[in-house]
N, C-alpha and C positions, 0 to 999 in steps of 0.2 A: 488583478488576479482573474484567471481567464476561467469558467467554470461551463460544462455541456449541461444542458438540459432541453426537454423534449419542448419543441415550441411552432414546430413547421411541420408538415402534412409529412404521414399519415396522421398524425397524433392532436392536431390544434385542435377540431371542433370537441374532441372527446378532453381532452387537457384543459380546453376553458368552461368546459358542464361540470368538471369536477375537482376543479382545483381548490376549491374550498372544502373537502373530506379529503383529501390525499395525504396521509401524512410522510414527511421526509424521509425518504433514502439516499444517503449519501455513501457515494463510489470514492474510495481517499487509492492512490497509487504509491508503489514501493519507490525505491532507490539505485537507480547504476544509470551508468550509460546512455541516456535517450531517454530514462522513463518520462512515462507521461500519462493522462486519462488514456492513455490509448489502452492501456494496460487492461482498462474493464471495459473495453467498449462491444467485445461480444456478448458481453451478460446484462450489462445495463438497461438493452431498451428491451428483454424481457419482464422486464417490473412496472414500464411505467404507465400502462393502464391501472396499476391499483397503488401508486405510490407517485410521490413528486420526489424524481428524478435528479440529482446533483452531482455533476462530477467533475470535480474542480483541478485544474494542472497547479499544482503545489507551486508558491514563487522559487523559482528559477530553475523551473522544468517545464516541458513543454510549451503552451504559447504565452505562459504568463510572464511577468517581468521577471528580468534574470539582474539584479542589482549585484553591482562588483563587491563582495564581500565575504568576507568566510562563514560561514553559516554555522550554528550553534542549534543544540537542542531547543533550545526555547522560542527560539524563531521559529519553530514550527509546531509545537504546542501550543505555542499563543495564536498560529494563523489558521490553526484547525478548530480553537473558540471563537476566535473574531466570524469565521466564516459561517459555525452554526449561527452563531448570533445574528449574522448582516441577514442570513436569506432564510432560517427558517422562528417559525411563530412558536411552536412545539419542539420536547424532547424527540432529537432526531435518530434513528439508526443508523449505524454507522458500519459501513463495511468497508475492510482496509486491508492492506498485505504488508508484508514484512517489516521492517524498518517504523514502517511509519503506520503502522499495526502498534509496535509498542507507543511511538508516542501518542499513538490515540489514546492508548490505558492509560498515560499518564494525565492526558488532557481531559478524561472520563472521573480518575480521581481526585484532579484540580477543578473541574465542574463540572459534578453526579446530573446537576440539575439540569441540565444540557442534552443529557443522551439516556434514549431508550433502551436502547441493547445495543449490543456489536457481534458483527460477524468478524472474523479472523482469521485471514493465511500467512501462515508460518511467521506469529507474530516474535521478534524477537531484536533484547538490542544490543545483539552481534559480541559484548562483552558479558553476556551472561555466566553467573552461579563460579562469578572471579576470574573471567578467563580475560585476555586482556587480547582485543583484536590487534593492538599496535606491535602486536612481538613478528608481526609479519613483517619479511624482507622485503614485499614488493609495497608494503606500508610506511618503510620506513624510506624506500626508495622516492615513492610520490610525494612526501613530506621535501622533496630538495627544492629549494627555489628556482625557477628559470626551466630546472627538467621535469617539473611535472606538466610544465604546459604541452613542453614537446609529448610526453607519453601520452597526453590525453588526446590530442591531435592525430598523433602518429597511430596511436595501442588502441583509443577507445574509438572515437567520432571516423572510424569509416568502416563501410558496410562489411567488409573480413572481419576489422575486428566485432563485431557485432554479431554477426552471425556466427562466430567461433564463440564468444559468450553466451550466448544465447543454447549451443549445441553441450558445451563442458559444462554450464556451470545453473545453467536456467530451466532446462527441459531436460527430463529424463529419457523423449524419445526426441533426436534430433528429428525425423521425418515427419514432425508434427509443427515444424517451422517451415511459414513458407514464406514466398519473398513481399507480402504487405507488412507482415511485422517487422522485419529487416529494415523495411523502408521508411515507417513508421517509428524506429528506434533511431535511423540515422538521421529523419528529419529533425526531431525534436534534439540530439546531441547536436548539429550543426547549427542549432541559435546561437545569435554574439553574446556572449557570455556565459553559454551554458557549462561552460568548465569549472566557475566557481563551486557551485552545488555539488557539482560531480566529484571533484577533487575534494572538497568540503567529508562528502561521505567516505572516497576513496581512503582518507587520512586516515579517519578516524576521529573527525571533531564530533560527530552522529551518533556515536556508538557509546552506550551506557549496559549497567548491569537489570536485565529487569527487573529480576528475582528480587532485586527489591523493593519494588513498587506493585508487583501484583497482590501481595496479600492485603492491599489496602483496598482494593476494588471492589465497588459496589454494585456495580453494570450490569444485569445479567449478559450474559456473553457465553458465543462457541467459536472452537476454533479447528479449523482446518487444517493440516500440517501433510505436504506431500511427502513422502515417506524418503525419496529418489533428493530430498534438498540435500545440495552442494554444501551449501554455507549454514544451516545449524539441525542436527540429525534431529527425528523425532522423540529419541531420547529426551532429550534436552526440554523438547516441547512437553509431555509429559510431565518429567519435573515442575514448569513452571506451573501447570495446570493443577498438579497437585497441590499447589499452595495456597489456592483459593477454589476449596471445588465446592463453597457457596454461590461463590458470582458465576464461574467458569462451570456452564451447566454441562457443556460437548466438549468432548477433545475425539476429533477423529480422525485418523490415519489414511491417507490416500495410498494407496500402492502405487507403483508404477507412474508415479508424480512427479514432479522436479520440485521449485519454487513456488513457479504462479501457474497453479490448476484452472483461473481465469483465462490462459491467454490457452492450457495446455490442451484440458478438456473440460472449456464451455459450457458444453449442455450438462455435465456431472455438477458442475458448480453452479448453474443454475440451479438445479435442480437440491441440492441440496441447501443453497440459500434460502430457498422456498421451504422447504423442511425446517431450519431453525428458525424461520421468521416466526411460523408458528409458534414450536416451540417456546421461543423466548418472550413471544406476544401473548403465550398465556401463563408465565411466568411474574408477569409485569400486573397482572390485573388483580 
């Protein structure tokens, strides 16, 4: 499992003076097509002068190992403890987007003891409050043997189809894609086997109802929600937030958003992560 963090100039001599006070920030990446760390990579090395830096390509996305196999919820719940465990000492913070936003809440309420707060964009798991993602045609399409390879070939892993996802269903302003994400989404789709994962999600073996696992959440936690999301409205985010607005200290609305305000507008998500870091850092004390 292939994981970035800051360890080469600019950042050594100040990363080895202080890496004994740094406590962990961990970057966790959504789901589709190509995802990858690439996905926080404009926001990440604004932290890591006051934080140790972690952002790990999920198994079987970007450069980590892509094992032939159908992937399940639990394989990634348990690779998001195994990981705080292997590389940090301390309860970590965790910041994650969609998909894999909820299974961090689930892997927060299988072990509290593990994570400091969480940050969240558009956490959600795509069959939420009983809707059921499989009643999709194009769901039930990729479900065929033999033709979901060709679509993922054909439909996902080349740079058209990528950038037409990216413009209908990702970003709320297309003109805020430019051709490193593109490239950076089809390098990481065209790994040998990166289809399992993909079609994995596409299916629908990924997708659970959250709404019934937030009201157990003990985390403190905010979350993000571009308002402009394709795939589940801020409605919906709302709802969830209301079910635990002990833990769930933010719920805030981006306008003019898509999906991922990381890849969309950067410096607002900085900038606002820095805001509930606080926030939740003195929630914890």
């Amino acid at each position: 499992m292939v994981y970035y963090t800051p360890t080469q100039d600019p950042w050594q001599d100040e990363i080895e003076q202080n890496k004994e006070t740094q406590p962990p920030l961990i970057f966790l990446h959504g789901f589709g097509g190509g995802s990858s760390a690439y996905e926080w990579s404009k926001v990440y090395p604004a932290f890591a002068w006051d934080y140790r830096v972690l952002a790990p390509d999920l198994i079987g996305w970007g450069c980590s190992e892509h094992p032939e196999r159908d992937y399940r919820i639990e394989d990634y719940t348990s690779t998001i403890l195994e990981f705080i465990e292997q590389t940090c000492s301390e309860p970590a913070t965790v910041i994650a987007s969609s998909l894999t936003a909820a299974f961090t809440i689930r892997a927060a309420i299988e072990r509290p003891d593990l994570f400091k707060s969480l940050i969240l964009t558009t956490p959600a798991g795509l069959s939420d409050f009983g809707e059921d993602y499989r009643r999709n045609f194009f769901v039930q399409l990729v479900s065929t043997p033999i033709l979901d390879r060709a679509i993922y070939s054909l439909g996902v892993a080349t740079a058209g189809s990528i950038r037409s996802f990216l413009e209908t269903r990702q970003f709320a302003r297309p003109q805020r894609i430019y051709p490193e994400i593109v490239e950076a989404y089809l390098e990481s789709a065209l790994k040998p086997n990166a289809e399992y994962a993909a079609l994995s999600f596409v299916r629908g073996d990924l997708c659970f109802d959250l709404s019934l696992y937030v009201p157990q959440l003990t985390t403190p936690t905010a979350i993000i929600w571009g308002r402009e999301s394709a795939f589940t409205s801020p409605q919906v985010g709302r709802r969830l937030a209301d079910l635990n607005r002990e833990a769930i200290k933010v719920f805030l609305e981006l306008k003019d958003v898509g999906l991922t305000p990381q890849l969309e507008v950067p410096e607002v998500t900085i900038g606002l992560i820095r805001k509930f870091l606080h926030r939740l850092e003195g929630s914890t004390t």
